[in-house]
C-alpha positions as a Markdown table, in Angstrom:
| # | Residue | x | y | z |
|---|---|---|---|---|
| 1 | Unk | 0.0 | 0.0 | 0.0 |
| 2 | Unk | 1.5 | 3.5 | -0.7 |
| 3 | Unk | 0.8 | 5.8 | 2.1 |
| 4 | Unk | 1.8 | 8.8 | 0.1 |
| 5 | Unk | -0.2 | 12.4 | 1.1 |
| 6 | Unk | -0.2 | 15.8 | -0.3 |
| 7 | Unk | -1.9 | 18.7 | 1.6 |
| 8 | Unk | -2.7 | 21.5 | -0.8 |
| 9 | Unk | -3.6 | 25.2 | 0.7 |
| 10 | Unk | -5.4 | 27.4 | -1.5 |
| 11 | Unk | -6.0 | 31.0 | -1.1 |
| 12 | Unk | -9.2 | 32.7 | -2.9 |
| 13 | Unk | -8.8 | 35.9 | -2.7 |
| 14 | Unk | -9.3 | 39.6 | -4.2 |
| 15 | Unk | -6.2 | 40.9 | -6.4 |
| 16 | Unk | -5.4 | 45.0 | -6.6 |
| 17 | Unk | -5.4 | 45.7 | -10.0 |
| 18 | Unk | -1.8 | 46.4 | -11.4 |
| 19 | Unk | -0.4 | 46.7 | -8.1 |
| 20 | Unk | 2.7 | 44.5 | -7.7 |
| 21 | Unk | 3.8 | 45.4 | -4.3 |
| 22 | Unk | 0.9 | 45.7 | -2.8 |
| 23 | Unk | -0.8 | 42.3 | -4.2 |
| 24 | Unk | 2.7 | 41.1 | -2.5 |
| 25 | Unk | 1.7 | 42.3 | 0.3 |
| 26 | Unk | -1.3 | 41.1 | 0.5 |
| 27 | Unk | -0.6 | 37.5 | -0.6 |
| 28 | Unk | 2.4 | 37.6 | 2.5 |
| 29 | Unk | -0.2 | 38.4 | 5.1 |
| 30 | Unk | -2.9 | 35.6 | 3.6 |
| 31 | Unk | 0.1 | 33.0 | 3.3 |
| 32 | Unk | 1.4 | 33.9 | 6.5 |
| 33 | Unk | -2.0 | 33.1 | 8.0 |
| 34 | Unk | -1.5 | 29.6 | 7.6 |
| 35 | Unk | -0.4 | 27.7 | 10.5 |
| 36 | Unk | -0.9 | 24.3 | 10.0 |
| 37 | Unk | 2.1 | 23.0 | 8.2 |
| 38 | Unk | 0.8 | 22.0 | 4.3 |
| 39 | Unk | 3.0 | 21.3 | 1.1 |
| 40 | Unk | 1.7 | 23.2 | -1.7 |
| 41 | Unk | 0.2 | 26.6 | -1.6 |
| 42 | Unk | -1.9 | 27.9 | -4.6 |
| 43 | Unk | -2.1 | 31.3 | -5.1 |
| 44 | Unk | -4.1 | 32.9 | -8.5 |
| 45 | Unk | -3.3 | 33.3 | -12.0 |
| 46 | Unk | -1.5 | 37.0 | -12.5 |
| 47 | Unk | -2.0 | 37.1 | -8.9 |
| 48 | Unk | 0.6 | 40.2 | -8.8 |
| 49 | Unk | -1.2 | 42.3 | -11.0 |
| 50 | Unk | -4.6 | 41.2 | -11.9 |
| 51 | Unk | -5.6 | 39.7 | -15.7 |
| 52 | Unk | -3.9 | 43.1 | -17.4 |
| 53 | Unk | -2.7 | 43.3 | -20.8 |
| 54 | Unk | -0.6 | 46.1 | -19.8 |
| 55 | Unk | 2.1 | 43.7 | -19.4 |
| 56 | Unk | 4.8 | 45.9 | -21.2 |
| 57 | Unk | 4.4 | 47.9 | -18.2 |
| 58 | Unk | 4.2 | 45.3 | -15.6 |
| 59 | Unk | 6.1 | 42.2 | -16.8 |
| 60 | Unk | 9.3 | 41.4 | -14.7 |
| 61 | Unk | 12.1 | 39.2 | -15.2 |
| 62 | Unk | 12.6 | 35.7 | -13.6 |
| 63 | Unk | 15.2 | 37.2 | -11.3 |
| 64 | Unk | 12.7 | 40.2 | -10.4 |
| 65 | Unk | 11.5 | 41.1 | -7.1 |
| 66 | Unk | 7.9 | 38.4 | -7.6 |
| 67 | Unk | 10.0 | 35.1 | -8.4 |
| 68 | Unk | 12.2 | 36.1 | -5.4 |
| 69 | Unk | 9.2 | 36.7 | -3.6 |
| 70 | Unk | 7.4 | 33.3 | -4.3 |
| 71 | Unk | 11.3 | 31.4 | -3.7 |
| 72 | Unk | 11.7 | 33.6 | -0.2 |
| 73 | Unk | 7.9 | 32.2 | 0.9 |
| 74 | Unk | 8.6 | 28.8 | -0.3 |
| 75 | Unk | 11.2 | 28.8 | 2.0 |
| 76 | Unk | 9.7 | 30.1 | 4.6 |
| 77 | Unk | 6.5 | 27.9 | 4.9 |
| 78 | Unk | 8.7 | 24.9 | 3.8 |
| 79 | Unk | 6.2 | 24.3 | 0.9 |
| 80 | Unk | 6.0 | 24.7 | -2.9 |
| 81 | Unk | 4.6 | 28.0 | -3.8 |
| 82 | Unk | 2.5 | 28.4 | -7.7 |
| 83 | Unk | 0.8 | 30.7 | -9.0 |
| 84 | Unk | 1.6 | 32.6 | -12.4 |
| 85 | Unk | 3.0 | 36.2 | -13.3 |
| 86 | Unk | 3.3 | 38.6 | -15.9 |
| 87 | Unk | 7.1 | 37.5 | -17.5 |
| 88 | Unk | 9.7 | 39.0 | -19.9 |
| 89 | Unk | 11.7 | 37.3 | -21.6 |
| 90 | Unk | 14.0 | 37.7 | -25.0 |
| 91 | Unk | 11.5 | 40.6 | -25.6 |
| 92 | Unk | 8.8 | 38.3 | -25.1 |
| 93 | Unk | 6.0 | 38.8 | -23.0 |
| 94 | Unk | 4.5 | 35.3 | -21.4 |
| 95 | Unk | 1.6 | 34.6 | -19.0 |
| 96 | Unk | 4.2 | 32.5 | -16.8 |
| 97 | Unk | 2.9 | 29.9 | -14.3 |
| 98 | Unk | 5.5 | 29.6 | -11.7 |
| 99 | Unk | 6.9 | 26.5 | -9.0 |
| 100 | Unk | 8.8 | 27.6 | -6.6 |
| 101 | Unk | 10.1 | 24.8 | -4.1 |
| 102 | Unk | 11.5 | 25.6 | -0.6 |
| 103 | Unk | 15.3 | 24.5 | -1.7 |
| 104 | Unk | 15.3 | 27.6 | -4.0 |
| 105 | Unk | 14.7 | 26.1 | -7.4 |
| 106 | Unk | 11.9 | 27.1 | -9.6 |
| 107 | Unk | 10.2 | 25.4 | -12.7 |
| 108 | Unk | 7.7 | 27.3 | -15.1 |
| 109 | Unk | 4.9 | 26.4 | -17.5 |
| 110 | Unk | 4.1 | 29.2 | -20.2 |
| 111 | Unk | 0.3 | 29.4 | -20.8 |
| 112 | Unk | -0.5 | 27.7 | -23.8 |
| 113 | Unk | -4.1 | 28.8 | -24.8 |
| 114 | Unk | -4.2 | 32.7 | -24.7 |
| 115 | Unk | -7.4 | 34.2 | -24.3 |
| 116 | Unk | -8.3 | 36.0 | -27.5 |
| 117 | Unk | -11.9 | 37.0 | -26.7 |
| 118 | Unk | -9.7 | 39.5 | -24.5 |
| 119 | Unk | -7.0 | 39.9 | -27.0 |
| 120 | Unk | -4.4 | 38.3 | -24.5 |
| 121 | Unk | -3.2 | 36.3 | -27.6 |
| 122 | Unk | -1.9 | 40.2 | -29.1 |
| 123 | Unk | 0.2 | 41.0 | -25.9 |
| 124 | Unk | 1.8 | 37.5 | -24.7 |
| 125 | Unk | 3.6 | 34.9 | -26.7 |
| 126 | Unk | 2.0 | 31.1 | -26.6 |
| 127 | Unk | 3.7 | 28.4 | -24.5 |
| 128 | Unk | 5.2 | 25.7 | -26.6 |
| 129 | Unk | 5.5 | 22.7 | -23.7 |
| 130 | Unk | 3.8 | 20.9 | -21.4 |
| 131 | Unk | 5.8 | 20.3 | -17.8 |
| 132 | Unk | 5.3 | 17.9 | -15.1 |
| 133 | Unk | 7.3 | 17.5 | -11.7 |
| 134 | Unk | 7.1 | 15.1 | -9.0 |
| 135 | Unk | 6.7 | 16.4 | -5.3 |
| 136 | Unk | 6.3 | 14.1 | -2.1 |
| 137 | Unk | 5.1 | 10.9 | -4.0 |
| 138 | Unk | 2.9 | 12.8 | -6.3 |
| 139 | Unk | 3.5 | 13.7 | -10.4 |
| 140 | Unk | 1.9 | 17.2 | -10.8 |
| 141 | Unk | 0.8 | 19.2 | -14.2 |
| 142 | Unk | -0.1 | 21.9 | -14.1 |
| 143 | Unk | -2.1 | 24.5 | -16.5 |
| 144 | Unk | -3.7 | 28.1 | -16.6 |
| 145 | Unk | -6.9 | 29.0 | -16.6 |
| 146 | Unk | -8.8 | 28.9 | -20.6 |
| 147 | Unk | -6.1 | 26.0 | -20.9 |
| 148 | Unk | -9.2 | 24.3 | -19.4 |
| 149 | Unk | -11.4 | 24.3 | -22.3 |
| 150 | Unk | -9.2 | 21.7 | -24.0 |
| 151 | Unk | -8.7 | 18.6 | -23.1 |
| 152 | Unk | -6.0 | 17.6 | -25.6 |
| 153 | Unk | -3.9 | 19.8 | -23.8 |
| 154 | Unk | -4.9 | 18.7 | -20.0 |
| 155 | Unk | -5.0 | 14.2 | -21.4 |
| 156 | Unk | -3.1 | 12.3 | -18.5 |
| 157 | Unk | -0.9 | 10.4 | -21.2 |
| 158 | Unk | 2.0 | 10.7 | -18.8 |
| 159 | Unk | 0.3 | 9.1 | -16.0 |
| 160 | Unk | -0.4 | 12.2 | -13.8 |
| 161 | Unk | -1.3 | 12.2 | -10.7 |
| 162 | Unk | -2.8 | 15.8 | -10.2 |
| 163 | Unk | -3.6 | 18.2 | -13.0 |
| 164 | Unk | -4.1 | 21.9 | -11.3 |
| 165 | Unk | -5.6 | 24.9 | -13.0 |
| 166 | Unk | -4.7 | 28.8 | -11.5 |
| 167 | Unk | -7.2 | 31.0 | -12.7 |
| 168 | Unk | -9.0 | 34.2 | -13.7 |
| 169 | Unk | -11.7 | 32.7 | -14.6 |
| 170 | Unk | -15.3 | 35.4 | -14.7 |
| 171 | Unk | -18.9 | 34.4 | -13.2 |
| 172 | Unk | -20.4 | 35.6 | -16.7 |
| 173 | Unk | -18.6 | 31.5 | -17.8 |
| 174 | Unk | -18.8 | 30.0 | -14.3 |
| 175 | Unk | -20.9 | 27.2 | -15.0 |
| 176 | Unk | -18.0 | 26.2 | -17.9 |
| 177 | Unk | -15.6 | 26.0 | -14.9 |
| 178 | Unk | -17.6 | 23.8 | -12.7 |
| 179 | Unk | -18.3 | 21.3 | -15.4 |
| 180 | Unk | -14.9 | 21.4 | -17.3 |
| 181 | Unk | -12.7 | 21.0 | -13.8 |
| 182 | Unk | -15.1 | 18.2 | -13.0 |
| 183 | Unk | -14.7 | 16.7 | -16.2 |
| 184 | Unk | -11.2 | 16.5 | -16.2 |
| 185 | Unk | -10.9 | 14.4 | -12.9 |
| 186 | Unk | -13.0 | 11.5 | -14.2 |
| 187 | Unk | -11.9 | 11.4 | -18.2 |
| 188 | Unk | -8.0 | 11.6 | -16.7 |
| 189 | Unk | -8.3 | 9.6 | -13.6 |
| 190 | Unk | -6.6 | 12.2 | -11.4 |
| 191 | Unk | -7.3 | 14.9 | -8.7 |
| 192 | Unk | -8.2 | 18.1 | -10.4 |
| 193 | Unk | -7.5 | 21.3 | -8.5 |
| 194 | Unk | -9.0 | 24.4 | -9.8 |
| 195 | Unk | -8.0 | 27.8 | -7.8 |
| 196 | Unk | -10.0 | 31.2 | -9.2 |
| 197 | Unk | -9.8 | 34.8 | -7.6 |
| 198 | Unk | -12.7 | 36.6 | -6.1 |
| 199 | Unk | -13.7 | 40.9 | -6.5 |
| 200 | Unk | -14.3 | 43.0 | -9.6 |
| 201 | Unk | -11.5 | 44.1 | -11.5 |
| 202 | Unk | -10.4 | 47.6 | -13.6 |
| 203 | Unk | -12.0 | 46.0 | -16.8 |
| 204 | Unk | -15.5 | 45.4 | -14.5 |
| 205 | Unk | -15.4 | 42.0 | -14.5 |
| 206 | Unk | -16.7 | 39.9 | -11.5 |
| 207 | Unk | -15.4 | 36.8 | -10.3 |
| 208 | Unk | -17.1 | 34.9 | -8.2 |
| 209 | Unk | -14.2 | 32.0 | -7.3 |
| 210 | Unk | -15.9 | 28.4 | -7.1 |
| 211 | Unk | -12.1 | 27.4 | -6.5 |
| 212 | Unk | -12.7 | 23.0 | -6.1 |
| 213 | Unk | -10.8 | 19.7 | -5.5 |
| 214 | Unk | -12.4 | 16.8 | -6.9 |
| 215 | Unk | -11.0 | 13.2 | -6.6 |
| 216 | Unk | -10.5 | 10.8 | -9.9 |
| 217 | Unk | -14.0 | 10.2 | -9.7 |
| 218 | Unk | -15.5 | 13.6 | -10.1 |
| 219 | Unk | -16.5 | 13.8 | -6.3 |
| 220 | Unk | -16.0 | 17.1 | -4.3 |
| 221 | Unk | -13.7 | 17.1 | -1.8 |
| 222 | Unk | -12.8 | 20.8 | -1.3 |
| 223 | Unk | -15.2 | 24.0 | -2.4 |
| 224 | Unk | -15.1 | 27.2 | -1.4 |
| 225 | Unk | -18.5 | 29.7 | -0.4 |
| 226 | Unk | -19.1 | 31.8 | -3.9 |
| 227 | Unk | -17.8 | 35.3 | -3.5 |
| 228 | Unk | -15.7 | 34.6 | -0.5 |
| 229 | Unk | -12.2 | 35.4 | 0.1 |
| 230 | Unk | -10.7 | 32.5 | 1.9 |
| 231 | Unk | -7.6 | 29.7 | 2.3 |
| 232 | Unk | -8.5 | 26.2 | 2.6 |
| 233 | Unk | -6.9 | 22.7 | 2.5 |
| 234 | Unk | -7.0 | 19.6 | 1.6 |
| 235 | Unk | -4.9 | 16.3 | 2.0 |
| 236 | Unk | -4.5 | 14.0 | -1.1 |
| 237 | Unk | -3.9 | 10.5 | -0.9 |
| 238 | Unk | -1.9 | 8.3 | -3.7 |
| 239 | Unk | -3.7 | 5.2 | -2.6 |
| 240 | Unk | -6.8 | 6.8 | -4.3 |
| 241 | Unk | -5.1 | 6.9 | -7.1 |
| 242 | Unk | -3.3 | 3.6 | -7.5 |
| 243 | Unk | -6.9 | 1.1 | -6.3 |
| 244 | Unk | -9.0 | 3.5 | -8.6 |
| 245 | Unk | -6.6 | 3.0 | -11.7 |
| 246 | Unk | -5.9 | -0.7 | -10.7 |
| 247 | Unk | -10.1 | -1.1 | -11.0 |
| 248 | Unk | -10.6 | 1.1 | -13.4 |
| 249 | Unk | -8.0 | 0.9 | -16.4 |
| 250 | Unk | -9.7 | 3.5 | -18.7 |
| 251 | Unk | -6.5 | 5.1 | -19.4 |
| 252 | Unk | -4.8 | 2.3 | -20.6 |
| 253 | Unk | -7.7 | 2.4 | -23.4 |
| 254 | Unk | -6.7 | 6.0 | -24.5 |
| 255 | Unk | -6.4 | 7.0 | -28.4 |
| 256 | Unk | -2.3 | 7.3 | -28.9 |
| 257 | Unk | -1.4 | 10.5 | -30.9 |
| 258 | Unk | 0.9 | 13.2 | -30.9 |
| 259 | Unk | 0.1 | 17.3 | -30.8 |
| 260 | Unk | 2.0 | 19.3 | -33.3 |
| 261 | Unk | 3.4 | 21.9 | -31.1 |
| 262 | Unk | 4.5 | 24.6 | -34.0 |
């Protein structure tokens, strides 16, 4: 039997809208409000600035004061810290989705789908790879928000474990979250985590949250109060994983092909 567990903290919460050091701020004092000792925290997508296209303005560099700030609290609360942030990089600008572990290395995933109903596809360049990493036992992929409306993208055909979603994701499409992060627990046979922000940002959009944790087989296990600000967690267990698979080997009956990444 593998006795493997993950505790996951996630923090739904308000963002100030192109306001780096404060949003830093703010995220210290909500992460420093955890005291129970966890192993992943989830912070928001753009969770320094807000879902801005102003990112000429805004973007920073890997070595810049955000990245540093995500490492120092990493290392602090002895736990992997994610959430993505407005990068530049070789005059590129990238909606960047960044790990950062407690021993001071960091990994990134570069949002893939951009969001051109909002024209995000004109201001950031398109991620060309998928990343996984291994944490505690557990293999993890993680994704960014719209990234969630295709499952080509999110298929567990590298035997994930936990495919998480950081988002800015509006009530006006809410119902699309709740299905879609739903869906992607039981057609991959993994936990699904799905973090969103809360408040009203510059552009008057309203977001609601609806952040969840659902087990491989669809079923709830976290959900937070609509329209709350809040920091909850929830403890993972691989065994799930390995007796549900073990019954259930829908995966091993997946279509094999190959996306053209170009």
């Amino acid at each position: 039997m593998n006795n493997s567990t993950l505790k996951v903290t996630l923090v739904q919460t308000d963002i100030y809208w192109e306001k780096l050091e404060e949003n830093r701020i703010h995220f210290e004092q909500k992460i420093d409000s955890i005291r129970e000792q966890t192993d992943m925290i989830l912070l928001p997508e753009l969770f320094s600035t807000g879902f801005s296209m102003n990112a000429n303005h805004l973007a920073e560099t890997m070595e810049g004061p955000t990245v540093q700030w995500m490492l120092k609290k990493a290392e602090q609360k002895n736990a992997v810290v994610i959430g993505s942030v407005l990068i530049k990089e070789n005059e590129k600008c990238y909606n960047r989705l960044v790990v950062a572990f407690p021993n001071g290395k960091t990994i990134f995933y570069d949002k893939r789908h951009l969001f051109s109903y909002a024209g995000e596809h004109t201001v950031f360049e398109a991620g060309r790879k998928r990343i996984t990493f291994e944490y505690k036992g557990f293999k993890i992929f993680p994704l960014i928000c719209y990234d969630l409306r295709f499952p080509v993208w999110a298929r567990n055909d590298s035997d994930y474990d936990i495919l998480l979603f950081v988002a800015n994701w509006p009530n006006a499409r809410i119902n699309a979250w709740d299905t879609l992060l739903k869906a992607r627990s039981i057609e991959n046979l993994c936990y699904t985590i799905g973090l969103n922000r809360v408040g009203v940002d510059d552009n008057d959009l309203i977001y609601t949250g609806h952040s969840a944790v659902y087990d491989a087989f669809g079923a709830t296990l976290l959900s937070f109060e609509e329209n709350v600000e809040g920091i909850k967690s929830v403890t993972l267990e691989k065994e799930h994983l390995i007796t549900t698979r073990k019954r259930f080997s829908f995966l091993e009956d997946r279509d094999e092909f190959h996306l053209n990444l170009n």
